[in-house]
C-alpha positions as CSV (number, residue, x, y, z in Angstrom):
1,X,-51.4,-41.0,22.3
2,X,-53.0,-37.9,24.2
3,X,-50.9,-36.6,27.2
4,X,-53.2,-37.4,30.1
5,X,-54.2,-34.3,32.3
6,X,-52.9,-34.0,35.7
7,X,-55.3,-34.6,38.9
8,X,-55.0,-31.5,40.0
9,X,-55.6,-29.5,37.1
10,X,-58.8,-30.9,35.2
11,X,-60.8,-28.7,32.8
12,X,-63.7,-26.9,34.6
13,X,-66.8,-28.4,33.7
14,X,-71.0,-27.1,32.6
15,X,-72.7,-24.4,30.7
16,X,-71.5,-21.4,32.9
17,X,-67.2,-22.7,32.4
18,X,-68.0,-23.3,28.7
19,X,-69.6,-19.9,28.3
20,X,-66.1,-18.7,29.6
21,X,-64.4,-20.1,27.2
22,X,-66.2,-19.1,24.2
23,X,-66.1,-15.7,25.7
24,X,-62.3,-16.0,26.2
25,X,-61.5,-16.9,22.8
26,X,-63.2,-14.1,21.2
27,X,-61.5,-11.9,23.7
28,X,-58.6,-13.6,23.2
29,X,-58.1,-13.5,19.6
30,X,-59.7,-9.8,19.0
31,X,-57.2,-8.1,22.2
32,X,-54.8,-10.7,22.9
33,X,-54.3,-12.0,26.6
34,X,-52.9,-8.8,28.1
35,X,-55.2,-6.6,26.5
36,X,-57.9,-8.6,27.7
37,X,-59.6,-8.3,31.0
38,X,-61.7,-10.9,33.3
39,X,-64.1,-7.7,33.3
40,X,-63.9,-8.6,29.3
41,X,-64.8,-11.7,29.2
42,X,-67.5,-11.6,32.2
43,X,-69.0,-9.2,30.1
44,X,-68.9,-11.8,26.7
45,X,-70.2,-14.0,28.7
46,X,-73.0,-12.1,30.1
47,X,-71.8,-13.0,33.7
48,X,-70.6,-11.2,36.7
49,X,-67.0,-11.1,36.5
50,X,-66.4,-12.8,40.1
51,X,-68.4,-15.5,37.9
52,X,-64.9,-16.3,36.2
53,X,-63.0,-17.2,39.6
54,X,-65.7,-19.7,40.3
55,X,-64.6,-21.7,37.6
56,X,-61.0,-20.6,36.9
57,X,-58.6,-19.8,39.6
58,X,-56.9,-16.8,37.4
59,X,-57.1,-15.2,33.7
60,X,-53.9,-17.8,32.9
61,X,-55.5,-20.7,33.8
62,X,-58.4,-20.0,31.7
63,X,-55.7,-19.3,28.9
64,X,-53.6,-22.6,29.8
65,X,-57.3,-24.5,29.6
66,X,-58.0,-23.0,26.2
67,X,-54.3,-24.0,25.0
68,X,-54.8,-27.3,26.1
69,X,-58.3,-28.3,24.7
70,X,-56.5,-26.5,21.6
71,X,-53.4,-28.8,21.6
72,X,-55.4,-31.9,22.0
73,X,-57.9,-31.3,19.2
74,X,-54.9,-30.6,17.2
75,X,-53.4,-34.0,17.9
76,X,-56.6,-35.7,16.7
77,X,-56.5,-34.2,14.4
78,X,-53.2,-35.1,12.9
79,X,-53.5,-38.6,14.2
80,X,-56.9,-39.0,12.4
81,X,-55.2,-38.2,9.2
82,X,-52.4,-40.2,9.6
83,X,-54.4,-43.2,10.3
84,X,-57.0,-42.4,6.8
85,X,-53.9,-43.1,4.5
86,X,-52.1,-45.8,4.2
87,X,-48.7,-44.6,2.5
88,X,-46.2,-42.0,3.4
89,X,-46.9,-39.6,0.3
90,X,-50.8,-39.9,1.0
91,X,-50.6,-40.1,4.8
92,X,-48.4,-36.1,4.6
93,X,-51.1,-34.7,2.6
94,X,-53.7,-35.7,4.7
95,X,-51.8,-34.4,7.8
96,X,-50.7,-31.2,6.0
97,X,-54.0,-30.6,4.4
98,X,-56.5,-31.5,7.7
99,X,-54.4,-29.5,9.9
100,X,-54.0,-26.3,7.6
101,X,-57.9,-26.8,7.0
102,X,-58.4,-26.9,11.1
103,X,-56.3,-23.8,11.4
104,X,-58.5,-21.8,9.0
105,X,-61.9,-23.6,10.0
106,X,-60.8,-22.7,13.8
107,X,-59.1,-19.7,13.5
108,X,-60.0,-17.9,16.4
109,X,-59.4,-20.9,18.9
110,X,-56.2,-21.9,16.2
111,X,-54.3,-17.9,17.1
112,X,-55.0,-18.4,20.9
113,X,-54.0,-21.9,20.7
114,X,-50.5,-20.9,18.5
115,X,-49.6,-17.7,19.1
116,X,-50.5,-16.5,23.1
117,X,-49.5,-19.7,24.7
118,X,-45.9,-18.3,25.9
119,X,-47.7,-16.4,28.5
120,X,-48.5,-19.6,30.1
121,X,-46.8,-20.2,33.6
122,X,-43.6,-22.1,33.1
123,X,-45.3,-25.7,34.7
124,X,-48.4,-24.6,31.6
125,X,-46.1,-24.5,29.0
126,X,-44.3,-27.4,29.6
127,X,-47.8,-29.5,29.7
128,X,-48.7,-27.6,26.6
129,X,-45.0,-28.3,24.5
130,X,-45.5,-31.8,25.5
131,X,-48.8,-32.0,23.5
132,X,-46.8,-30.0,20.6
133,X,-44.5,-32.1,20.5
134,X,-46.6,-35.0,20.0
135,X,-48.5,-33.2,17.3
136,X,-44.5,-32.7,15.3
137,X,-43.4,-36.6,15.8
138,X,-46.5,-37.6,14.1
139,X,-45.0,-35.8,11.1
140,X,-41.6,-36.5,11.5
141,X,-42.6,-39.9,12.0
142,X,-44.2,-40.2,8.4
143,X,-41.6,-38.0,7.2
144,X,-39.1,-40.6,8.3
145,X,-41.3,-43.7,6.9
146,X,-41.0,-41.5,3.8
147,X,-37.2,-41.0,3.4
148,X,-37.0,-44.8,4.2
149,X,-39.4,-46.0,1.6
150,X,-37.2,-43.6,-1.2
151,X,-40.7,-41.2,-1.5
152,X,-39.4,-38.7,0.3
153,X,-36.1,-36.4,-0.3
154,X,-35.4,-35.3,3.3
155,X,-32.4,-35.4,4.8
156,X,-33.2,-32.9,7.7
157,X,-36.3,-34.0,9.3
158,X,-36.2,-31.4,12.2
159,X,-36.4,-28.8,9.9
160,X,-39.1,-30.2,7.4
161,X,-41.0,-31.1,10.3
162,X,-40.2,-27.4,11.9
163,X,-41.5,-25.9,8.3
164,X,-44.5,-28.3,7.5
165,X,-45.7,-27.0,10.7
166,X,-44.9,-23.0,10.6
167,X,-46.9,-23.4,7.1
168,X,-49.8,-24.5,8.6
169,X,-50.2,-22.8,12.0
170,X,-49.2,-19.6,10.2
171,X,-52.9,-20.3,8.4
172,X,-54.7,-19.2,11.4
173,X,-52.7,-15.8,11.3
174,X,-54.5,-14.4,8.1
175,X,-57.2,-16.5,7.2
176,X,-60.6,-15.0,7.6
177,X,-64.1,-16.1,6.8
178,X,-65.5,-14.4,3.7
179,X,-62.5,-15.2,1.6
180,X,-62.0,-16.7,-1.4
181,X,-60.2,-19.6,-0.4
182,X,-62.5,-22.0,1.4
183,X,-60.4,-24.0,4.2
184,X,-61.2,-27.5,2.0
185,X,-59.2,-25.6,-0.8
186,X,-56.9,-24.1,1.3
187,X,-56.2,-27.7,3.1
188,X,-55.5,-29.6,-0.4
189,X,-53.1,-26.9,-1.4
190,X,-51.2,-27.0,1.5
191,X,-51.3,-30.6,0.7
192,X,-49.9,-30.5,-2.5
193,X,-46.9,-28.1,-1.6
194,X,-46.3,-30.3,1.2
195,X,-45.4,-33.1,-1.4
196,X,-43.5,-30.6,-3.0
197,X,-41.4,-29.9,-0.4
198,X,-40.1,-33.7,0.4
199,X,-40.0,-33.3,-3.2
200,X,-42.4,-36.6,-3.4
């Protein structure tokens, strides 16, 4: 189940916010967010940079949207592969493999989303740990199905969890297009080592 979004902090909607975005996450993930200007990302987006306070009240707040769209594509993701699979064994692979395939297919949006997030506002980061922590009990959740059905070898599920997921967000860190390793093989490795590891 998606966290709902507080009243009085919806995303910012049309062409011009959406242009923002793009604009941040390239900015984003090539400086990082202090590095990064509203004068940078203006400029991305071929706008004035009082353009980004129409739409955003503050550089962290277009950060905290980014996070969140972020977070919840995540969670769909996860939940989407869950729900194609119909065991424990088959329904981690899928997890493991369409989220380490998202990471590399969305790099950019994947590093933002995993790695810049702590300079959220404290009431920011709680919304967004509530979404990550919805994205981890769909895998312990499996994990747990798993242990109880004798296909798994867990007995720590906080930490599997913990390291299921540092092996796939950590995808986003050095994938890059142009590699050898296409995010399809990349996401059916990960799979495989993932049934490894619960020794399945």
């Amino acid at each position: 189940m998606i966290a709902s979004m507080p009243a009085t902090s919806r995303p910012p909607s049309g062409d011009s916010a959406q242009r923002l975005m793009d604009a941040a996450v390239d900015a984003f993930a090539d400086k990082g967010f202090h590095a990064t200007s509203t004068r940078d990302i203006a400029a991305r987006a071929q706008m004035s940079p009082a353009g980004v306070y129409v739409h955003f009240t503050s550089k962290q707040d277009l950060l905290f949207q980014l996070c969140r769209r972020g977070h919840v594509l995540a969670l769909e993701v996860v939940e989407t592969a869950r729900k194609s699979a119909d065991t424990p064994p088959a329904q981690l692979a899928a997890i493991v493999s369409a989220f380490a395939s998202w990471h590399a297919e969305q790099f950019r949006t994947a590093r933002i989303v995993q790695y810049e997030f702590p300079h959220l506002s404290p009431e920011h980061r709680a919304e967004v740990m509530t979404l990550r922590k919805q994205i981890d009990a769909v895998v312990r959740d499996v994990l747990q199905a798993g242990v109880a059905s004798g296909d798994f070898d867990a007995p720590d599920l906080a930490m599997t969890t913990l390291a299921l997921q540092s092996l796939t967000i950590d995808v986003a860190r050095w994938y890059k297009p142009g590699i050898r390793r296409t995010p399809e093989t990349i996401g059916a490795a990960y799979g495989a080592l993932a049934l490894r590891l619960v020794r399945a």
